[in-house]
BAGUTI-661055 format. One record per residue: residue number from 1; residue in one letter; x, y, z of N, C-alpha, C in turn. Coordinates in nm, 2 decimals. Layout:
REM BAGUTI-661055
rec pos:NUM	code:A	n.east:X	n.north:Y	n.up:Z	ca.east:X	ca.north:Y	ca.up:Z	c.east:X	c.north:Y	c.up:Z
...
***
This chain:
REM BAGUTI-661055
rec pos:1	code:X	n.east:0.08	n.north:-0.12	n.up:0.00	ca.east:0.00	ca.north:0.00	ca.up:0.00	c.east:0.09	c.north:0.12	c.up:0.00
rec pos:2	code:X	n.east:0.10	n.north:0.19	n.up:-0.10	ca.east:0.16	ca.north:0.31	ca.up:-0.09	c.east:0.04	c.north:0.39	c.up:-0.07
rec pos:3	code:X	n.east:0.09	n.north:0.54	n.up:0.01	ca.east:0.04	ca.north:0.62	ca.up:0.05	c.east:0.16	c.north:0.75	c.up:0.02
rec pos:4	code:X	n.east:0.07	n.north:0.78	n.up:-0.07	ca.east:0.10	ca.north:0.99	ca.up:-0.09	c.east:0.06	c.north:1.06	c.up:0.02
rec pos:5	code:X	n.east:0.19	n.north:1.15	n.up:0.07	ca.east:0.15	ca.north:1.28	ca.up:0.12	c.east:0.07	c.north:1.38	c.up:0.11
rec pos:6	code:X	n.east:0.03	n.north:1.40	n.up:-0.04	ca.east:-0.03	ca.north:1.49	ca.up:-0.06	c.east:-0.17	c.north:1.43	c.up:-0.08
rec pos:7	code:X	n.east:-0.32	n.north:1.53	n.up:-0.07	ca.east:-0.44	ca.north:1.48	ca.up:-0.08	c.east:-0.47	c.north:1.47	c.up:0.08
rec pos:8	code:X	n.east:-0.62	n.north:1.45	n.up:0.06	ca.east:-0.67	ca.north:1.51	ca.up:0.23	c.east:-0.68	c.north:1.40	c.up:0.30
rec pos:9	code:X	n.east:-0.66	n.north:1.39	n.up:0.45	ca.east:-0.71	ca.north:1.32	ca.up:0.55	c.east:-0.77	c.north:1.34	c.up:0.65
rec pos:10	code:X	n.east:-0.88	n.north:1.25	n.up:0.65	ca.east:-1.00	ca.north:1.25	ca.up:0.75	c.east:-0.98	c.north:1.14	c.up:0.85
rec pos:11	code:X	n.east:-0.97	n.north:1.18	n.up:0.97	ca.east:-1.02	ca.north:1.02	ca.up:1.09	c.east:-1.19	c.north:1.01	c.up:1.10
rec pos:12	code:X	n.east:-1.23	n.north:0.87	n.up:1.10	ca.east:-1.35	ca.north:0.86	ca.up:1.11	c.east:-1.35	c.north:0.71	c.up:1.21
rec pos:13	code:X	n.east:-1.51	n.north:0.67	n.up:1.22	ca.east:-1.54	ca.north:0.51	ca.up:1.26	c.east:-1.57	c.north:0.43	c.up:1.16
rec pos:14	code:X	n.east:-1.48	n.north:0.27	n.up:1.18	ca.east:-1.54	ca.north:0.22	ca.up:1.03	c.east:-1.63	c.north:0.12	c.up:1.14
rec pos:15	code:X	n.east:-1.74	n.north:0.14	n.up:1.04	ca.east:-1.88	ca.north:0.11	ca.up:1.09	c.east:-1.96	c.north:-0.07	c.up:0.98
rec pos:16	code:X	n.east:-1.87	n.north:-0.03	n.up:0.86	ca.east:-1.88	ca.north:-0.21	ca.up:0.84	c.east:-1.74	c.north:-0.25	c.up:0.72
rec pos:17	code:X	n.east:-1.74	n.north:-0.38	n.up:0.78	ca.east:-1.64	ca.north:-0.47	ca.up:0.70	c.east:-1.66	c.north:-0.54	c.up:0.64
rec pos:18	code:X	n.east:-1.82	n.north:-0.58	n.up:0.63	ca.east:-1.88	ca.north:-0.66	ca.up:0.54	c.east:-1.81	c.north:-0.73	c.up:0.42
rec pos:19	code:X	n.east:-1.75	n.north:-0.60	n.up:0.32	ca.east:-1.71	ca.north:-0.63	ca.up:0.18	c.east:-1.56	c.north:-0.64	c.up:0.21
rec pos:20	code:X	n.east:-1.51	n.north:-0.74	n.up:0.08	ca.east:-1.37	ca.north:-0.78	ca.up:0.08	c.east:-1.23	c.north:-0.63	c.up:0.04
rec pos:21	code:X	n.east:-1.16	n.north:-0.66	n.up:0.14	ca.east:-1.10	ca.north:-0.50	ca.up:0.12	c.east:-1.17	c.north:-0.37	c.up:0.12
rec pos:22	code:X	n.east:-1.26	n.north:-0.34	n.up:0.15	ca.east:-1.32	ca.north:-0.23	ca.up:0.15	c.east:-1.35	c.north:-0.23	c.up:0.30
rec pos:23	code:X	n.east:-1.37	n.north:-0.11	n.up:0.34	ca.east:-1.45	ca.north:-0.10	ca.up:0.48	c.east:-1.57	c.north:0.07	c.up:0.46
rec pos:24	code:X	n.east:-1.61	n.north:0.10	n.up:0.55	ca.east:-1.73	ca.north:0.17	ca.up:0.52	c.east:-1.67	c.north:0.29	c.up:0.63
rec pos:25	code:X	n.east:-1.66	n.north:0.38	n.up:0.63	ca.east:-1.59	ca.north:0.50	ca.up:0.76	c.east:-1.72	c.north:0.58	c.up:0.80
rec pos:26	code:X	n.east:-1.74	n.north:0.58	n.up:0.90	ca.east:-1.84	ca.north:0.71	ca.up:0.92	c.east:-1.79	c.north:0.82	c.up:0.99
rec pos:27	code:X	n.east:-1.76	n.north:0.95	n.up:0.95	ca.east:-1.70	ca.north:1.06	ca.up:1.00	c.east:-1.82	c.north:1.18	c.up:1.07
rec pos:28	code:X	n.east:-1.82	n.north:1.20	n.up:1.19	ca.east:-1.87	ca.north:1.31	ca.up:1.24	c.east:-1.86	c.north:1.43	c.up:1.24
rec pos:29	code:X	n.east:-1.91	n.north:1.58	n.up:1.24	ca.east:-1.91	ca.north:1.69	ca.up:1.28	c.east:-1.97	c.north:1.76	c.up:1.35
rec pos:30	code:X	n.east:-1.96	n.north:1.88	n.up:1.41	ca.east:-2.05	ca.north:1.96	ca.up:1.47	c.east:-2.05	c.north:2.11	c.up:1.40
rec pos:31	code:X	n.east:-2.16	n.north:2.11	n.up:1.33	ca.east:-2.17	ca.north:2.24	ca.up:1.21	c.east:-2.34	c.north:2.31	c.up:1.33
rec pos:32	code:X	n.east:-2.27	n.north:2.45	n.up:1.32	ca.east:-2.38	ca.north:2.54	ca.up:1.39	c.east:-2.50	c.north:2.61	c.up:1.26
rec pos:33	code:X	n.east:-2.62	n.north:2.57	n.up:1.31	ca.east:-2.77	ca.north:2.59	ca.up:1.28	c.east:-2.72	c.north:2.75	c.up:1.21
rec pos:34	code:X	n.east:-2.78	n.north:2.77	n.up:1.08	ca.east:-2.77	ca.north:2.92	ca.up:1.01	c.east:-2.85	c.north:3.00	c.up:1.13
rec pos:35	code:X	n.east:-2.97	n.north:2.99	n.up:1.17	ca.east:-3.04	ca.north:3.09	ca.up:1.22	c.east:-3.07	c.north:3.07	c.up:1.35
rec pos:36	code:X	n.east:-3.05	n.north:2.93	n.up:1.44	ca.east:-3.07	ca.north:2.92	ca.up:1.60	c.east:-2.98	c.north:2.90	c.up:1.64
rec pos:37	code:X	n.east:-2.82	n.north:2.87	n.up:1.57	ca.east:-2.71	ca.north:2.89	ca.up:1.61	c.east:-2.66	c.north:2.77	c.up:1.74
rec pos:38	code:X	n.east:-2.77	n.north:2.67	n.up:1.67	ca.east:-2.72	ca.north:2.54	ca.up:1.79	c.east:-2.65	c.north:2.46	c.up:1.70
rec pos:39	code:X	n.east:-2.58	n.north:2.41	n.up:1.80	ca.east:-2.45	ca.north:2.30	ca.up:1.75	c.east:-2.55	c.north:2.18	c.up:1.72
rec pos:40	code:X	n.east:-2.54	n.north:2.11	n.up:1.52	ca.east:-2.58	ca.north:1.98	ca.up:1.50	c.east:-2.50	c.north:1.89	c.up:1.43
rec pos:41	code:X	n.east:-2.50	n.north:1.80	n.up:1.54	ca.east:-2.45	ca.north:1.64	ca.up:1.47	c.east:-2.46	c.north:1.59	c.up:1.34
rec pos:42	code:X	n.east:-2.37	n.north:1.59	n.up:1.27	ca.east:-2.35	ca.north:1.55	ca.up:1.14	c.east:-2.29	c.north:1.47	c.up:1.10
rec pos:43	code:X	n.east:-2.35	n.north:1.35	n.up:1.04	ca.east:-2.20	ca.north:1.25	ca.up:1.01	c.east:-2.20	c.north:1.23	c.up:0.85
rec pos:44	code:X	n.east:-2.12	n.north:1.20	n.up:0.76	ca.east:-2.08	ca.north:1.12	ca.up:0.63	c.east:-2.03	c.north:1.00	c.up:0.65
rec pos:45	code:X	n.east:-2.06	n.north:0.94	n.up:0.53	ca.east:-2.00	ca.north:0.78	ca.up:0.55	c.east:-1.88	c.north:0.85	c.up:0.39
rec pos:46	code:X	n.east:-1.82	n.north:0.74	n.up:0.41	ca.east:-1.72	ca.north:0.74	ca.up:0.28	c.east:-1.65	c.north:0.53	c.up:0.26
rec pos:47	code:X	n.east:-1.63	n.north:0.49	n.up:0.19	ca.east:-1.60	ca.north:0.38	ca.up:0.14	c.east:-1.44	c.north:0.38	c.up:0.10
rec pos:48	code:X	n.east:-1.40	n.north:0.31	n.up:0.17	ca.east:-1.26	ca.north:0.30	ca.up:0.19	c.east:-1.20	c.north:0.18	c.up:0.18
rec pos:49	code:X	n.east:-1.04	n.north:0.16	n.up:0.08	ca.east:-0.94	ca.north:0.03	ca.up:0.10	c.east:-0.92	c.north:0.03	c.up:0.18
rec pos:50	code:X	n.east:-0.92	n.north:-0.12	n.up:0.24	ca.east:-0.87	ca.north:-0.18	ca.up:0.34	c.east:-0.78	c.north:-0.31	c.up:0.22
rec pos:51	code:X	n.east:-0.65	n.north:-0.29	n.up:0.20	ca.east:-0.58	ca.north:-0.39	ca.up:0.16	c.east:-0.58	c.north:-0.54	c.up:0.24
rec pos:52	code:X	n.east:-0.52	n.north:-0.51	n.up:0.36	ca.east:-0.53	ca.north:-0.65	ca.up:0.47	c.east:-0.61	c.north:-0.67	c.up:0.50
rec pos:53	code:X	n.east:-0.77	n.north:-0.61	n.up:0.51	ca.east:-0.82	ca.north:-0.64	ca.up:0.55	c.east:-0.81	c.north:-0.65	c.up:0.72
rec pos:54	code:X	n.east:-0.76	n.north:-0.56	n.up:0.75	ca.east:-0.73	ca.north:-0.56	ca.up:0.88	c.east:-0.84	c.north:-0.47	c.up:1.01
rec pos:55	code:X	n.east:-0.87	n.north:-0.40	n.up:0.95	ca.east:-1.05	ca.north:-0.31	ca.up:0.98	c.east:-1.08	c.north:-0.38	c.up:1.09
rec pos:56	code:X	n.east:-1.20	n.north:-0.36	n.up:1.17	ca.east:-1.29	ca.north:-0.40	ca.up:1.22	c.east:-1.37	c.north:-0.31	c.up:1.27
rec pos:57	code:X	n.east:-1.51	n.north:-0.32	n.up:1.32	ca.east:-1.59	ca.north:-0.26	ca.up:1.31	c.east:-1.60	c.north:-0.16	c.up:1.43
rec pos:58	code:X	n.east:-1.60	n.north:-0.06	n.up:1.47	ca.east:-1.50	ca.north:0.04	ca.up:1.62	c.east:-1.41	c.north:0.07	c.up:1.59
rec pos:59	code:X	n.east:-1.31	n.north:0.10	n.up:1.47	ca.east:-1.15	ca.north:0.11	ca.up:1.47	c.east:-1.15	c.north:0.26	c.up:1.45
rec pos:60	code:X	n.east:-1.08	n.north:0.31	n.up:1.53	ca.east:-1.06	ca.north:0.48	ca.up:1.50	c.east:-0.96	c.north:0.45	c.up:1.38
rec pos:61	code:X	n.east:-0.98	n.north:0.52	n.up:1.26	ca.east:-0.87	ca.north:0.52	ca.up:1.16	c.east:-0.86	c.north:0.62	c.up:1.08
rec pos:62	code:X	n.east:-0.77	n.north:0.66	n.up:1.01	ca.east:-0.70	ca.north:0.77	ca.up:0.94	c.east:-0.72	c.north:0.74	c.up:0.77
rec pos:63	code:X	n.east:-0.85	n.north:0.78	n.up:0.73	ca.east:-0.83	ca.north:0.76	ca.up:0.58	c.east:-0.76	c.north:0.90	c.up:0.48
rec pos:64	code:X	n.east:-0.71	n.north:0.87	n.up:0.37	ca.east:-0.62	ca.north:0.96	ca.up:0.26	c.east:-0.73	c.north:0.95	c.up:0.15
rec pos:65	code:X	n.east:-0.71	n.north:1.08	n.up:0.06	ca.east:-0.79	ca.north:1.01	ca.up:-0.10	c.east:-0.66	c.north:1.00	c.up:-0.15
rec pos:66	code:X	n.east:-0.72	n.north:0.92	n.up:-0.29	ca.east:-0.62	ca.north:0.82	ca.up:-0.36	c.east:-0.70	c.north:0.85	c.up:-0.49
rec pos:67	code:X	n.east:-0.63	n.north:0.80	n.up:-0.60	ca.east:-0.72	ca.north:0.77	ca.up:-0.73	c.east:-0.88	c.north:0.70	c.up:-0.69
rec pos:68	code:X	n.east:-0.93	n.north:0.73	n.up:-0.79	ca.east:-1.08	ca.north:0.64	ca.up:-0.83	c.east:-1.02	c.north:0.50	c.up:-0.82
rec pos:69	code:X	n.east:-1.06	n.north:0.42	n.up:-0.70	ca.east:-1.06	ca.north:0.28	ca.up:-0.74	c.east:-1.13	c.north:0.20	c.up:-0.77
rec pos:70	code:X	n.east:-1.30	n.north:0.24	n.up:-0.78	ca.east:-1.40	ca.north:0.20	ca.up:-0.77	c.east:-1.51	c.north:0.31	c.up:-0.82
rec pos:71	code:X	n.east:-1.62	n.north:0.24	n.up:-0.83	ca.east:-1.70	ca.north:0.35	ca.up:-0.86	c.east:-1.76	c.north:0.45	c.up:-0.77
rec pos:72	code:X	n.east:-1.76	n.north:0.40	n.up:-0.61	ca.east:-1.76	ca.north:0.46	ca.up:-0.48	c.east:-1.64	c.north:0.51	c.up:-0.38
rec pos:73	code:X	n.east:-1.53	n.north:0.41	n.up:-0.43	ca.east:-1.43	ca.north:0.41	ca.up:-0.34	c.east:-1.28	c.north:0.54	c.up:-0.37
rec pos:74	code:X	n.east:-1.29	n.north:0.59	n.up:-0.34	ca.east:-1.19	ca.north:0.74	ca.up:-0.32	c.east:-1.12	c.north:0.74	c.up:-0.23
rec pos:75	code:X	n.east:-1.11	n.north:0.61	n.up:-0.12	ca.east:-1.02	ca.north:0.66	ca.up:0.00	c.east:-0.97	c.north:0.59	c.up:0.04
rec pos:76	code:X	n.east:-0.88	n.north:0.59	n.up:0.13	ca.east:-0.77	ca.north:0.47	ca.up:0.15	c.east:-0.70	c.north:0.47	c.up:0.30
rec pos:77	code:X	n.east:-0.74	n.north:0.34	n.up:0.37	ca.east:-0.71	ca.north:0.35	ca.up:0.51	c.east:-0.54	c.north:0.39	c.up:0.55
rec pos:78	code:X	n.east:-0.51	n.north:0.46	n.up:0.59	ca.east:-0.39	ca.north:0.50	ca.up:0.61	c.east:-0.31	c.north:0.43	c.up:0.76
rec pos:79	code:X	n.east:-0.42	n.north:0.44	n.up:0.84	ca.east:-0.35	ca.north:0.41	ca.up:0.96	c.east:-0.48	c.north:0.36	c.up:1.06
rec pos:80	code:X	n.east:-0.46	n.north:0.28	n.up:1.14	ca.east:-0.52	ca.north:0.23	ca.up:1.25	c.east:-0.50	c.north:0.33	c.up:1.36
rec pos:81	code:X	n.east:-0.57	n.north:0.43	n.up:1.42	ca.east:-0.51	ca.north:0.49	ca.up:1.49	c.east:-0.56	c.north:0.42	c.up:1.66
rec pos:82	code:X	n.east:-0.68	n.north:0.37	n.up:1.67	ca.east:-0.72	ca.north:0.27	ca.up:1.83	c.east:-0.77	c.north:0.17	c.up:1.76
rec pos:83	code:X	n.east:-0.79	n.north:0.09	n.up:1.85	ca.east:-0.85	ca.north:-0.06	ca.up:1.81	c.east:-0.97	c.north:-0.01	c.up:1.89
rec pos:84	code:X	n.east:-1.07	n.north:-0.10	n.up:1.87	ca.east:-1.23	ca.north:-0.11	ca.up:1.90	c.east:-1.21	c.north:-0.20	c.up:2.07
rec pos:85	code:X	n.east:-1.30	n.north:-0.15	n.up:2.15	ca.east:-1.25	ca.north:-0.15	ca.up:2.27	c.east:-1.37	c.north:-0.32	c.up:2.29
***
């Protein structure tokens, strides 16, 4: 697995490992309401390589973008940053 420097990274939760080499990330935010100015929970999912297959479902991890590898998949697990408790 090479991994470029350049291109963005996001930490998220991968939330399934269902599929072979892929894992599924879900990334949170807290973006404030235009006009009541309250903090709301936001998450995206993004579809991510997992080469080893080494994922599991709770893993805090570090995804990169990468080329198109797929017709969903844009991102690429970089790092395990905790294991799932």
């Amino acid at each position: 697995m090479v991994i470029s420097t350049e291109g963005k990274s996001i930490i998220g939760v991968v939330v399934s490992n269902a599929m072979d080499k892929s894992v599924v990330i879900e990334v949170t935010s807290l973006v404030s309401h235009k006009l009541y100015k309250k903090r709301i929970r936001r998450s995206s999912r993004f579809m991510a390589h997992d080469e080893k297959n080494i994922c599991e479902v709770g893993d805090k991890v570090r995804i990169v973008s990468t080329r198109p590898l797929s017709k969903r998949k844009r991102w690429e697990v970089a790092e395990i940053i905790q294991k799932r408790k």
